[in-house]
N, CA, C and O atoms as a MOPAC input file, in Angstrom:
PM7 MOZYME 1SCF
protein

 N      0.83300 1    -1.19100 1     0.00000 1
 C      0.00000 1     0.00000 1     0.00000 1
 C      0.86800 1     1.24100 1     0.00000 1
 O      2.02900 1     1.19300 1     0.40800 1
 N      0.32900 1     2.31900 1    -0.44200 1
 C      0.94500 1     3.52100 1    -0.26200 1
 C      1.24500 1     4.17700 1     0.53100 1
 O      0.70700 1     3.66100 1     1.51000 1
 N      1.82400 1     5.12400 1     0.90500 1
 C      1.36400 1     5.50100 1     2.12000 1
 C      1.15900 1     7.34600 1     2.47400 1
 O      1.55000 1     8.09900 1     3.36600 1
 N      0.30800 1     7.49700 1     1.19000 1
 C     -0.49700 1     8.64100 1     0.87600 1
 C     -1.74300 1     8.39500 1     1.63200 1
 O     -2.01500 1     7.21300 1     1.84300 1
 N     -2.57000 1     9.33000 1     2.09100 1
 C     -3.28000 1     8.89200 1     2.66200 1
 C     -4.70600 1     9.42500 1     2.11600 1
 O     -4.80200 1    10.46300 1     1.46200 1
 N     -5.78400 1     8.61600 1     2.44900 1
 C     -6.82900 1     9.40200 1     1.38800 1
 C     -7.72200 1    11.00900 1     1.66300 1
 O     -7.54000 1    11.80100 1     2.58700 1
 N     -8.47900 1    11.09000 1     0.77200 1
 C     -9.24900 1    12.35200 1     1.55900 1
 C     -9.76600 1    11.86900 1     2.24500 1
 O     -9.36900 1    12.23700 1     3.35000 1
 N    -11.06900 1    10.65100 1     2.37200 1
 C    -11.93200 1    10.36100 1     3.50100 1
 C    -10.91400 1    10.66600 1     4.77700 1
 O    -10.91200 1    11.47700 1     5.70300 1
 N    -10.36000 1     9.97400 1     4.49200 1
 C     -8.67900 1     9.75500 1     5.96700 1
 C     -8.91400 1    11.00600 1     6.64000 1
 O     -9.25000 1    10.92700 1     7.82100 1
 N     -8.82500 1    11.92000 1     6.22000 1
 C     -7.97500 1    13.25600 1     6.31900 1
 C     -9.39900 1    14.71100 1     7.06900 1
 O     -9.35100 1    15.65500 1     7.85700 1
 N    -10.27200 1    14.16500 1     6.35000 1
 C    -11.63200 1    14.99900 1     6.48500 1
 C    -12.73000 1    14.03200 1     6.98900 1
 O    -13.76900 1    13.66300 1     6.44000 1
 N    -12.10600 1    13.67800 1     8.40300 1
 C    -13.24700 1    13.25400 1     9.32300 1
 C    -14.43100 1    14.37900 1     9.86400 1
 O    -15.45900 1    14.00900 1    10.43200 1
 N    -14.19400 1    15.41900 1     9.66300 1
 C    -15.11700 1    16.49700 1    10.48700 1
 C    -16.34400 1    16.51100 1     9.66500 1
 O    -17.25000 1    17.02100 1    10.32400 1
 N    -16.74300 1    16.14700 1     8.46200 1
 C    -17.87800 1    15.94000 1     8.13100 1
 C    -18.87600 1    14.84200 1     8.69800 1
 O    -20.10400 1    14.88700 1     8.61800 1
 N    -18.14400 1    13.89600 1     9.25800 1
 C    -19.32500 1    12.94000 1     9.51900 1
 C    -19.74800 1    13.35200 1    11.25800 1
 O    -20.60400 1    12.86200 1    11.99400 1
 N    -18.91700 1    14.26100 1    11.45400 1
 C    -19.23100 1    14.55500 1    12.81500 1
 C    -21.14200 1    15.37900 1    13.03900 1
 O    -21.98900 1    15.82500 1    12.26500 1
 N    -21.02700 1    15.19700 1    14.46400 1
 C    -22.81000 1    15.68900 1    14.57400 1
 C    -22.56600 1    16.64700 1    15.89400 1
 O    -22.32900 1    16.20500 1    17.01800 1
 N    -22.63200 1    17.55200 1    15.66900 1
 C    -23.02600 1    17.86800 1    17.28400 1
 C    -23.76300 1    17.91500 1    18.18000 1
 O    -24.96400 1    18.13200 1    18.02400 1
 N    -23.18300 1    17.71600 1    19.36700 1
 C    -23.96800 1    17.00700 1    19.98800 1
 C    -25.50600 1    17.28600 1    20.69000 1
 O    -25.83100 1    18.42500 1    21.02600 1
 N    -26.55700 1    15.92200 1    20.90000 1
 C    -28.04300 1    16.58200 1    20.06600 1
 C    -28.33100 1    16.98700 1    21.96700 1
 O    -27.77000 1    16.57000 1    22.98000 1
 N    -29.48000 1    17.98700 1    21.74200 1
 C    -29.88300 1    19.26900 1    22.63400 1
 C    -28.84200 1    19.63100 1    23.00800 1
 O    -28.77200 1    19.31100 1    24.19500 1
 N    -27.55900 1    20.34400 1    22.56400 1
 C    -27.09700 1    21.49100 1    23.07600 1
 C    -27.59300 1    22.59900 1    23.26000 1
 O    -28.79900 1    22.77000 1    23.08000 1
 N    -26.63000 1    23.77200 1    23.73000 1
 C    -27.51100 1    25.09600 1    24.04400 1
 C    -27.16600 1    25.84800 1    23.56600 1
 O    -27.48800 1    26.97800 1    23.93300 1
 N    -26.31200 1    25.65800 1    22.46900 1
 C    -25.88600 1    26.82200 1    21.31400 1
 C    -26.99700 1    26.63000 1    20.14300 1
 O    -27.22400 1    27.55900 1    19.36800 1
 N    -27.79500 1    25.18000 1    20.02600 1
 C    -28.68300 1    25.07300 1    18.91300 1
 C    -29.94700 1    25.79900 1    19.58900 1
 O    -30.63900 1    26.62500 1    18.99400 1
 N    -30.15700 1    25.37400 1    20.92800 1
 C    -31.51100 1    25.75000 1    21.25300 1
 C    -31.41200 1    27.43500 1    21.62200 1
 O    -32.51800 1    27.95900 1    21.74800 1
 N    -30.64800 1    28.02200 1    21.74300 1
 C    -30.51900 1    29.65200 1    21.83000 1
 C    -30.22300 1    30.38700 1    19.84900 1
 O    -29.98200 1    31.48200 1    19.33900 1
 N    -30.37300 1    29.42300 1    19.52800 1
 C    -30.26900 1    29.87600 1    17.54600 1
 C    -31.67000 1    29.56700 1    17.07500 1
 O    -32.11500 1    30.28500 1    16.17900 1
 N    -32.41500 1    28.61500 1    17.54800 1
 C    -33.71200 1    28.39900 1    17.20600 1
 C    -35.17600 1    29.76700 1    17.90900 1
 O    -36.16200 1    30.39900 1    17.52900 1
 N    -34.40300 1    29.53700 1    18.99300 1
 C    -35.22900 1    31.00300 1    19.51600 1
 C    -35.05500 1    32.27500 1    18.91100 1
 O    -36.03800 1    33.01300 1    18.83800 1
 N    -33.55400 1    32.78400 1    18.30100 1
 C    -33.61000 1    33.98500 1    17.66100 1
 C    -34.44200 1    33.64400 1    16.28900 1
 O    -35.11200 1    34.57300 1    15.83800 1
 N    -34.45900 1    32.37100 1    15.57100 1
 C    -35.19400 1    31.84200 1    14.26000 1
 C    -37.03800 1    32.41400 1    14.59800 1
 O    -37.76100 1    33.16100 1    13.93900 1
 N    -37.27600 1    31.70000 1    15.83800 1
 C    -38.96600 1    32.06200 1    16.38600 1
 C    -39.33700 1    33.74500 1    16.15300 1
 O    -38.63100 1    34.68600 1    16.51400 1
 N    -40.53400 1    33.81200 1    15.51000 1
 C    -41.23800 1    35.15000 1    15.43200 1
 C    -42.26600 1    34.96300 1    16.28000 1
 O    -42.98500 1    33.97600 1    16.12500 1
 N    -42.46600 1    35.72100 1    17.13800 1
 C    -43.58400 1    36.07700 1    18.13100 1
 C    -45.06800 1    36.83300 1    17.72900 1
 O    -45.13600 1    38.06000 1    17.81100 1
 N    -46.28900 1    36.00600 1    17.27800 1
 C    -47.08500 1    36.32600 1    16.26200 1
 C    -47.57000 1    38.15300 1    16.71300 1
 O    -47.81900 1    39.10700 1    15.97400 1
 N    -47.54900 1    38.04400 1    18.09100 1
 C    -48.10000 1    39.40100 1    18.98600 1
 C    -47.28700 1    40.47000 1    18.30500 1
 O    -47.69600 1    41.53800 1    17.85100 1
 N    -45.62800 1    39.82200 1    18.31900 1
 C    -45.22200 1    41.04500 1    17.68200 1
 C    -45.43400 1    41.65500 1    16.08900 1
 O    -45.28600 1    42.71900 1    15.48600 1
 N    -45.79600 1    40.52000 1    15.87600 1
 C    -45.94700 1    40.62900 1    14.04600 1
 C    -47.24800 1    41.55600 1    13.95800 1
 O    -47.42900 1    42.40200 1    13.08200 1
 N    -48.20700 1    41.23000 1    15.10800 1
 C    -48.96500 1    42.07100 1    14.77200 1
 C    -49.06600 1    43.13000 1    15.00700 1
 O    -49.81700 1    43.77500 1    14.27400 1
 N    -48.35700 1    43.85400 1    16.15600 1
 C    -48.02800 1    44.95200 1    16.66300 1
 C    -47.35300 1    45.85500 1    15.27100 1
 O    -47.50100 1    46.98900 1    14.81600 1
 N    -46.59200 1    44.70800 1    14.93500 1
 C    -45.97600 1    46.05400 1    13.52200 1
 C    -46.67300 1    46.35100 1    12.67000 1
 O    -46.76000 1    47.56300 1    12.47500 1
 N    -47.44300 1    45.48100 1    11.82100 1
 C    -48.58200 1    45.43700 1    11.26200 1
 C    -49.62000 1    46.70000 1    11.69700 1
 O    -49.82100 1    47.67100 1    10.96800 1
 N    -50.18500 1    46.52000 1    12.90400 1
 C    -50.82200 1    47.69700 1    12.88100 1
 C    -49.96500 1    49.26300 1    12.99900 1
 O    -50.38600 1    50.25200 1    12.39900 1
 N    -49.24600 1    49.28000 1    13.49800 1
 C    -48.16600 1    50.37200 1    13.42600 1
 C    -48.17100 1    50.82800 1    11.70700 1
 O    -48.26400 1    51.96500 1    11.24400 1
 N    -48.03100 1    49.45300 1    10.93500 1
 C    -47.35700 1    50.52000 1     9.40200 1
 C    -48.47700 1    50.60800 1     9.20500 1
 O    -48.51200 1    51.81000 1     8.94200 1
 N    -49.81400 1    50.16500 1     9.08700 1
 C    -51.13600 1    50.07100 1     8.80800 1
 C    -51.76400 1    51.56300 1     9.26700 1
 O    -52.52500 1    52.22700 1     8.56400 1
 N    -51.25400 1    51.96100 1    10.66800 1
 C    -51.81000 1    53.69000 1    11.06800 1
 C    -50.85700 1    54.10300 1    10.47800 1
 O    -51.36700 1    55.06000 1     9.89600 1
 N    -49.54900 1    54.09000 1    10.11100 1
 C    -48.79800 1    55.31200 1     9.55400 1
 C    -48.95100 1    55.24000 1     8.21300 1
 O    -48.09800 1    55.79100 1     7.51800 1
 N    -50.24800 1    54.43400 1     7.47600 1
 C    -49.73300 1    54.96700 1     6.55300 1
 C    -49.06100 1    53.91600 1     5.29200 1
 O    -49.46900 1    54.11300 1     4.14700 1
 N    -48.01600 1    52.79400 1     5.53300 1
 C    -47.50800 1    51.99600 1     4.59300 1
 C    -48.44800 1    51.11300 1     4.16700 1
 O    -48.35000 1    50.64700 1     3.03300 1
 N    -49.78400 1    50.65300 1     5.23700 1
 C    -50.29900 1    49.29300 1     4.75300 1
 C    -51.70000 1    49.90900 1     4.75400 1
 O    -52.10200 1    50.65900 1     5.64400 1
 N    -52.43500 1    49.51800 1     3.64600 1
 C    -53.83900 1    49.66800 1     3.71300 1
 C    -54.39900 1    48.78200 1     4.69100 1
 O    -53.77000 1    48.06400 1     5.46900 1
 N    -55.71600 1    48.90700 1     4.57300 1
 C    -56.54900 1    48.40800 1     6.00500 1
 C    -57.06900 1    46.78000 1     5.43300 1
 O    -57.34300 1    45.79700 1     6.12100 1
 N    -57.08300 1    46.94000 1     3.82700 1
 C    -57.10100 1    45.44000 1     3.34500 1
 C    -55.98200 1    44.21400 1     3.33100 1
 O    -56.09300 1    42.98800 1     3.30600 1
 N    -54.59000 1    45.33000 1     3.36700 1
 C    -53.14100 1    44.60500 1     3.26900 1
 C    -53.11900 1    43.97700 1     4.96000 1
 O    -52.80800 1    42.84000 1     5.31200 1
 N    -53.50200 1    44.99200 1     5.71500 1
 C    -53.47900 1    45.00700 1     7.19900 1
 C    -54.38400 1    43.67000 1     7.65100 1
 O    -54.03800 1    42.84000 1     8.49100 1
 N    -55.43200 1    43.67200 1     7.00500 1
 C    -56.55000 1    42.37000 1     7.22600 1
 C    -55.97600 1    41.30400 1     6.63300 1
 O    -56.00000 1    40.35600 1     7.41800 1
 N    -55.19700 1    40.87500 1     5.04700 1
 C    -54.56500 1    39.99400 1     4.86700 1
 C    -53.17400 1    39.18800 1     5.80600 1
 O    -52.83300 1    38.02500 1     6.02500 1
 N    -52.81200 1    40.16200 1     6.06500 1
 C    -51.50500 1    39.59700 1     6.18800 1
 C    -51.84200 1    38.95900 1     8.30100 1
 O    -51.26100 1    38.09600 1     8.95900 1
 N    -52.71800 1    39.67700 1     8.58300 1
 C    -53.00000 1    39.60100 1     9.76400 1
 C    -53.57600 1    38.33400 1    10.08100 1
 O    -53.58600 1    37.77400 1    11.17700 1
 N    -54.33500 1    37.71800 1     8.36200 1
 C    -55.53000 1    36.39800 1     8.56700 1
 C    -53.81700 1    35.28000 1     8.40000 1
 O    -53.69300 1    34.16700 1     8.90900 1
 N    -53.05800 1    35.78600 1     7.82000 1
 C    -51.79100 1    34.76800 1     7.44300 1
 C    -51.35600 1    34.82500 1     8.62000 1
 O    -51.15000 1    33.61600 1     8.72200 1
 N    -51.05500 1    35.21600 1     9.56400 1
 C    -50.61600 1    35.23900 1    10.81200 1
 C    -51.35000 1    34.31800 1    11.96900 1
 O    -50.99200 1    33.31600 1    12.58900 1
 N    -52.00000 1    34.75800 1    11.96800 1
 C    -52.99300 1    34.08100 1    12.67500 1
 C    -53.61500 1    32.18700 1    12.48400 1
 O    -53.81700 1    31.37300 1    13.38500 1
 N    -53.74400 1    32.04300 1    11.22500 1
 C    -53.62700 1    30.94800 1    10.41400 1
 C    -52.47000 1    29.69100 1    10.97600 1
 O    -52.58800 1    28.46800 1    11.05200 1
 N    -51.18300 1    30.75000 1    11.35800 1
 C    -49.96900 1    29.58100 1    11.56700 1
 C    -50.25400 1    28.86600 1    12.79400 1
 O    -49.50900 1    27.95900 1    13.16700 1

């Protein structure tokens, strides 16, 4: 045999997993979470100032709600 060694050999860090419920995944999934209260809070905010009509404001509000 040679004694070159292969890529698999060499690039073990792909088959690696880290390890499952840590607290670096579960503090990345919470910044991922949208809080529907707040979605709607903005919603009505651009909706009185002005950016969202009162029909855009009713759509997007029934999509929210829906999840």
């Amino acid at each position: 045999m040679s004694s070159r060694s292969l890529a698999r050999d060499r690039d073990t860090g792909l088959l690696a997993r880290p390890p499952s419920g840590s607290r670096a995944e579960e503090s990345d999934w919470e910044q991922l979470m949208v809080d529907p209260i707040e979605q709607l809070e903005e919603l009505a905010d651009l909706c009185t100032r002005g950016f969202l009509s009162r029909e855009e404001f009713e759509d997007q509000k029934a999509r929210i709600l829906r999840r």
